[in-house]
C-alpha positions in Angstrom: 56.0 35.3 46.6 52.5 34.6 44.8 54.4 32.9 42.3 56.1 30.4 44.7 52.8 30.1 46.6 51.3 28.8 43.0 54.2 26.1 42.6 53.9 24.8 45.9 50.1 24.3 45.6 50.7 22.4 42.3 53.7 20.4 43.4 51.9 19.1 46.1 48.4 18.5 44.1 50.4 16.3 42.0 51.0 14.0 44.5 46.9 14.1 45.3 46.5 9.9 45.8 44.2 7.9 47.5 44.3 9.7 51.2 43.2 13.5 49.3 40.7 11.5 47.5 39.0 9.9 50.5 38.9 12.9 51.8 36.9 14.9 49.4 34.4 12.3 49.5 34.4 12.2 52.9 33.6 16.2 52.5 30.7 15.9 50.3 29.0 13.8 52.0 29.3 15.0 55.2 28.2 18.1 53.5 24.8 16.4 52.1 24.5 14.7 55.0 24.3 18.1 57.1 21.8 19.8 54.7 19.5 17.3 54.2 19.2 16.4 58.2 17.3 19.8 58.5 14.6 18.8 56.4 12.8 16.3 58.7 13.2 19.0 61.8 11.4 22.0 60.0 8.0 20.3 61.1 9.0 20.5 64.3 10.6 23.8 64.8 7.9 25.3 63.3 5.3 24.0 65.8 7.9 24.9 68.5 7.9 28.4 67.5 3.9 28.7 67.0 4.5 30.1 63.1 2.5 30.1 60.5 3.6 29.2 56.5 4.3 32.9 55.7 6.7 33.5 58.8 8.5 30.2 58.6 8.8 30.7 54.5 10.9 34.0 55.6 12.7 31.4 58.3 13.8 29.6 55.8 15.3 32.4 53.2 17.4 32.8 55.9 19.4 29.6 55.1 19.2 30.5 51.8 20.4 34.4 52.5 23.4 33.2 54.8 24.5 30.5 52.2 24.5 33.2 49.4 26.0 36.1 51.7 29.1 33.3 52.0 29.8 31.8 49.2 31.9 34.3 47.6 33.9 35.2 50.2 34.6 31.4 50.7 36.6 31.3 47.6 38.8 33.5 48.6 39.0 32.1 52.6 40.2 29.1 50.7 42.4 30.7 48.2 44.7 32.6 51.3 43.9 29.4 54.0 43.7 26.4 52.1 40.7 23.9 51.6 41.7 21.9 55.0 41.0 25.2 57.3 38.1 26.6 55.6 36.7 22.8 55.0 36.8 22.0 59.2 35.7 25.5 60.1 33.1 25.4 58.2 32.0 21.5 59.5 32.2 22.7 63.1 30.1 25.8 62.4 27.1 23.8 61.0 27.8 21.0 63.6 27.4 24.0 66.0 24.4 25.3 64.6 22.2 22.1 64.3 21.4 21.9 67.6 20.3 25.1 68.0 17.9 24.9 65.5 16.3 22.1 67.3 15.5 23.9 70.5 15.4 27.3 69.7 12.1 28.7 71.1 12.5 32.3 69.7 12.4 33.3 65.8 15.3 36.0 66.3 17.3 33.5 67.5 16.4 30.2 65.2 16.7 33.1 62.4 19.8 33.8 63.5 20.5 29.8 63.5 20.1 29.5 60.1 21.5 32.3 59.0 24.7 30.3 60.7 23.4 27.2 59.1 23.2 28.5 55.9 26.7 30.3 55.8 28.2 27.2 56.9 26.8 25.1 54.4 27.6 27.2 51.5 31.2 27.5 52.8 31.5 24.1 52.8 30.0 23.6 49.2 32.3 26.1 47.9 35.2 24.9 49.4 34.9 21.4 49.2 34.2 21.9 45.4 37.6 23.8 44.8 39.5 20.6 46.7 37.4 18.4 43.9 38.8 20.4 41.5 42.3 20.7 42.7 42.5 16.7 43.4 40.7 15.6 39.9 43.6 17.5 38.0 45.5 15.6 39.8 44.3 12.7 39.4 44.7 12.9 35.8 40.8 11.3 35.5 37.0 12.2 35.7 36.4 11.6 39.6 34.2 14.8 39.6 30.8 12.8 39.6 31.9 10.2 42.4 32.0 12.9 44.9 28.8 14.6 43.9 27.5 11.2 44.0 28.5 11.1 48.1 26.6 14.4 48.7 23.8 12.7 47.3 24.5 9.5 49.1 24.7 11.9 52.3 21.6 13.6 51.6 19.8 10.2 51.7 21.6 9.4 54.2 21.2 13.0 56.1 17.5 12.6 55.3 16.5 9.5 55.9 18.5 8.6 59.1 17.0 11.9 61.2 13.5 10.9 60.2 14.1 7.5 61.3 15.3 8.6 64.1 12.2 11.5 65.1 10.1 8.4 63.9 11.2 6.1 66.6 10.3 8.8 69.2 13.5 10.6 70.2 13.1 14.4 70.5 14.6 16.3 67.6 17.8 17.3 69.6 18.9 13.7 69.7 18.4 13.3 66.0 20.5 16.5 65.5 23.6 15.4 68.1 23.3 11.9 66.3 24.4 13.9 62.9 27.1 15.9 64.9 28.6 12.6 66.1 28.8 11.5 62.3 30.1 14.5 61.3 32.7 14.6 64.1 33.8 10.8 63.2 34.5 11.4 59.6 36.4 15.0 60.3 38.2 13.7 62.7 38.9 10.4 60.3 39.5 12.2 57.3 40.0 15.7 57.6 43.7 15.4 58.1 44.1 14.3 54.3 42.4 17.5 53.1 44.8 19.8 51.1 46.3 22.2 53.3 46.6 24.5 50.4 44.0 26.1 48.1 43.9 27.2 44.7 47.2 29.6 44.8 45.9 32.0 42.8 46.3 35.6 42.5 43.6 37.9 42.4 40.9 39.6 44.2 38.8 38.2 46.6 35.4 38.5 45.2 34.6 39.1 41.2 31.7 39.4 39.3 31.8 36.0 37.1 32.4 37.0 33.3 33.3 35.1 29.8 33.0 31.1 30.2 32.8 31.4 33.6 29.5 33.2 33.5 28.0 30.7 30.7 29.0 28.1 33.2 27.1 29.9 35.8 24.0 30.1 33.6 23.9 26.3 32.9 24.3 25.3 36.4 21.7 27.6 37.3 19.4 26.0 34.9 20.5 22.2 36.6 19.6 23.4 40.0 16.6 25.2 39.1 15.6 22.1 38.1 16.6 20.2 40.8 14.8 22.8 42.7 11.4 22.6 40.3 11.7 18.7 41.5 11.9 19.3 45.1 9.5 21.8 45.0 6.3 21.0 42.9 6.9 17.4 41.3 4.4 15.7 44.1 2.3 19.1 43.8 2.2 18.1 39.9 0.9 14.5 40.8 -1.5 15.5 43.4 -3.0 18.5 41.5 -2.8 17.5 37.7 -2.9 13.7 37.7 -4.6 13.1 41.2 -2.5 11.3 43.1 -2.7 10.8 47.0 -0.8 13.1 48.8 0.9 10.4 50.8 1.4 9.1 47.3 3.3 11.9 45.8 6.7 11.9 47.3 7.6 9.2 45.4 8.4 11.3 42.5 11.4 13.3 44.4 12.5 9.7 46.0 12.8 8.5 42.2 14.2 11.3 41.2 17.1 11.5 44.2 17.9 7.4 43.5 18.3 8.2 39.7 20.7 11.2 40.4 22.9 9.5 43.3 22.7 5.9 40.6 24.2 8.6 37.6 26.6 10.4 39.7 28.4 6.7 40.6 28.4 6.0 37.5 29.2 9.3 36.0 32.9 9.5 35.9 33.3 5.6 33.8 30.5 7.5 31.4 32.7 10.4 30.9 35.8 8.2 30.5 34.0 6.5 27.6 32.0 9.2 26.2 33.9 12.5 26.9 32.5 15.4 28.9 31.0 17.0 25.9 28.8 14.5 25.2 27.8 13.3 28.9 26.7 17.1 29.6 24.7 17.8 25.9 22.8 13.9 26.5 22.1 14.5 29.9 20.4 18.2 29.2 18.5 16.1 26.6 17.3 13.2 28.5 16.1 15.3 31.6 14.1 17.8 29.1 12.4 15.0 27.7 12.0 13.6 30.7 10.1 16.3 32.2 8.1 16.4 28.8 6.9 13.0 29.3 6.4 13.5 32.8 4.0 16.6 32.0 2.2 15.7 28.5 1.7 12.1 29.4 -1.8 11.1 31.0 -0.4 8.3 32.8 1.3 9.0 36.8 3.0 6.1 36.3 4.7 7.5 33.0 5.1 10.8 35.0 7.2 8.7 37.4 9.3 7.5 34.7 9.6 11.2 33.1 10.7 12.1 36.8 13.1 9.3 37.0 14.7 10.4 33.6 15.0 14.2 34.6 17.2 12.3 37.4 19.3 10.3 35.5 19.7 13.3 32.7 20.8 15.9 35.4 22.5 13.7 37.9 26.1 14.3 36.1 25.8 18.1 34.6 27.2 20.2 38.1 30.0 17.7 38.5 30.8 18.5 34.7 30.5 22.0 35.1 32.2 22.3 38.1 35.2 20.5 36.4 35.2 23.0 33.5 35.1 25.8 36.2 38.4 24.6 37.0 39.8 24.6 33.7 38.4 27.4 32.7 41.7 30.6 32.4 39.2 33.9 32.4 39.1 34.1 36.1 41.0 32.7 39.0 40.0 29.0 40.3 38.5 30.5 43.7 36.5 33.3 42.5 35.3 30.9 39.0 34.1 28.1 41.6 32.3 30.5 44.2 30.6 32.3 41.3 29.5 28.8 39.6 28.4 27.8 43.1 26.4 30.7 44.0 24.6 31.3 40.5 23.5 27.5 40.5 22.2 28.3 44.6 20.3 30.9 43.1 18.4 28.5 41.0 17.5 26.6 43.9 16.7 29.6 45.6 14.6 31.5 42.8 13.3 29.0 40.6 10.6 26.9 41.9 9.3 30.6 42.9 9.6 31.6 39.5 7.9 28.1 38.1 4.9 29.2 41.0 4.6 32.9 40.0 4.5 31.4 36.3 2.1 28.6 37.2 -0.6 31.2 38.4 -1.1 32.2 34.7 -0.4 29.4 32.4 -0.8 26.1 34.7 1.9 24.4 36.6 2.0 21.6 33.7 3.6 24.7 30.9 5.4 26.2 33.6 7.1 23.0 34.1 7.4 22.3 30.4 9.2 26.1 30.1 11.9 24.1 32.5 12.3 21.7 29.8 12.5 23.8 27.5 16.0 25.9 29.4 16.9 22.1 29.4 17.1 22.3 25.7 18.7 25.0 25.7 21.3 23.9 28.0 22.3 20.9 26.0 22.6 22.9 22.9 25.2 25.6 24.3 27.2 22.8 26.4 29.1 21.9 23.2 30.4 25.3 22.6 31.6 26.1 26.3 33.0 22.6 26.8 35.0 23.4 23.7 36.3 27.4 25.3 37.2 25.4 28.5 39.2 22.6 27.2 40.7 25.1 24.8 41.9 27.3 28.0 43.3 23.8 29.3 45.5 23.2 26.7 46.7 26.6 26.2 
């Protein structure tokens, strides 16, 4: 039965065109889209609820919590029910749980929200990732960076659309039913080309990631820790070390976000002509020295630049590794993905923590150049686990 289950799944991923591809990118960025639209409305719920920094810090790992608690178990939801299910199930739950966020008046129950939120999202993530997977094999071409480059595009969008919509005086529940309406639209548009199936393979339903798989894990937890380290304390770094305004210092992320959505569209040509190999080893290289520059140069507008190249350098490594996840013959597709998902949430998670607890005793500008230096080694090991994956591929 398994067995017939398997062929099934690949007979009809080999006939993956233009409808399952518009679709994936339609769930990435509907996926960036969602998480990003929360960041504008933390101001507010937190002077709704009357909290201070500590409590709404706690808040906040429960997003994190929920999207951890869910990811493994949302490889193997889409293993059994197929990308399409777990994929629109998961939409409607965080469609469900924005709003609630936005007028929750009690912390039990906004906890509770995000808790939702969180699971949601990571379901999502994991799922939508195993569909990438499933439809660039069957594409027979690197696509994997064009849909990480719509999540980014979403995020922008996600971002950028709530706060213009809070600026122009609507309450924060109109902002959040005006990213439900989106969401709705491009489910409702797209989500009937989503794969019905999932990965087809046997297996249990959650494993602890091993061989390639783990090495995988560890790269893309060094990627987002970075990502993380820029969201986190790259306008701290300005304002603190080089003395930039405060209203000043966001730039940095903004540059940093442009140069990862630019690399991600043009990822997939780079891999065509380059090869994975070398796309993941030069991007590890250009964000460490990025970063370098960014922290041993006296000049904010040469940090800018460093920031800007720890963009461009990292924008294309998760697609990269995710693709190799799927290649990968160690572990089974769903549990490979949902492992490489959740160890690189983790780095978002735990690193810019780390990088503060770290920054108490050396200085923010080592603890960030400690980043660069798991950069390094990053791009050194890339070589040799892009070589075990594509060696699984062939055999």
């Amino acid at each position: 039965m398994r067995l017939a289950e398997t062929h099934a799944a690949e007979t009809h991923a080999a006939s993956a065109g233009a409808g399952e591809i518009a679709s994936t990118r339609a769930a990435f960025f509907v996926s960036g889209l969602a998480m990003a639209a929360w960041a504008p409305l933390v101001p507010y719920a937190k002077a709704r609820l009357g909290v201070d920094d500590g409590t709404l810090g706690l808040l906040l790992l429960c997003l994190g919590g929920g999207s951890l608690m869910a990811m493994p178990l949302a490889g193997m939801l889409t293993a059994r029910l197929g990308c399409r299910r777990v994929i629109l199930a998961a939409a409607a739950v965080i469609a469900c749980a924005l709003p609630v966020l936005t007028v929750g008046a009690d912390v039990a129950v906004v906890a509770a929200a995000l808790m939702v939120f969180g699971a949601g999202l990571g379901t999502i993530d994991v799922a939508m990732n195993i569909q990438a997977v499933l439809v660039e094999r069957a594409s027979g071409r690197a696509i994997m960076s064009g849909f990480h480059g719509l999540f980014s595009l979403g995020g922008i969008t996600g971002a950028g659309g709530t706060a213009a919509i809070l600026w122009g005086g609507a309450p924060p529940l109109a902002a959040a039913l005006a990213v439900m309406a989106i969401m709705a639209a491009l489910m409702l548009r797209f989500g009937g080309r989503l794969l019905r199936h999932g990965t087809g393979s046997a297996g249990p339903a959650f494993a602890l990631p091993r061989g390639p798989v783990l090495a995988i894990g560890i790269l893309c937890f060094i990627c987002f820790l970075t990502e993380g380290a820029m969201l986190d304390w790259s306008a701290v770094f300005l304002t603190d070390v080089r003395g930039v305004a405060a209203a000043q210092a966001g730039i940095a992320f903004a540059l940093f976000s442009v140069a990862m959505t630019a690399g991600r569209f043009l990822g997939d040509r780079l891999v065509q002509a380059a090869g994975p190999t070398l796309v993941l080893c030069g991007g590890g290289l250009c964000a460490a020295c990025g970063l370098t520059l960014a922290v041993l140069s006296p000049w904010p507008a040469a940090a800018l630049a460093g920031f800007v190249l720890v963009g461009a350098g990292c924008s294309n490594v998760a697609p990269l590794l995710f693709s190799a996840a799927g290649r990968q013959r160690s572990m089974p597709e769903h549990l490979s993905v949902a492992a490489v998902t959740t160890l690189g949430y983790a780095g978002v998670l735990a690193g810019p923590a780390g990088i503060g607890l770290v920054a108490d005793h050396v200085g923010l500008g080592t603890a960030l150049l400690g980043v660069a230096g798991l950069l390094t080694l990053m791009a050194a090991a890339s070589p040799a686990v892009m070589r075990v994956t594509r060696g699984a591929e062939r055999a």
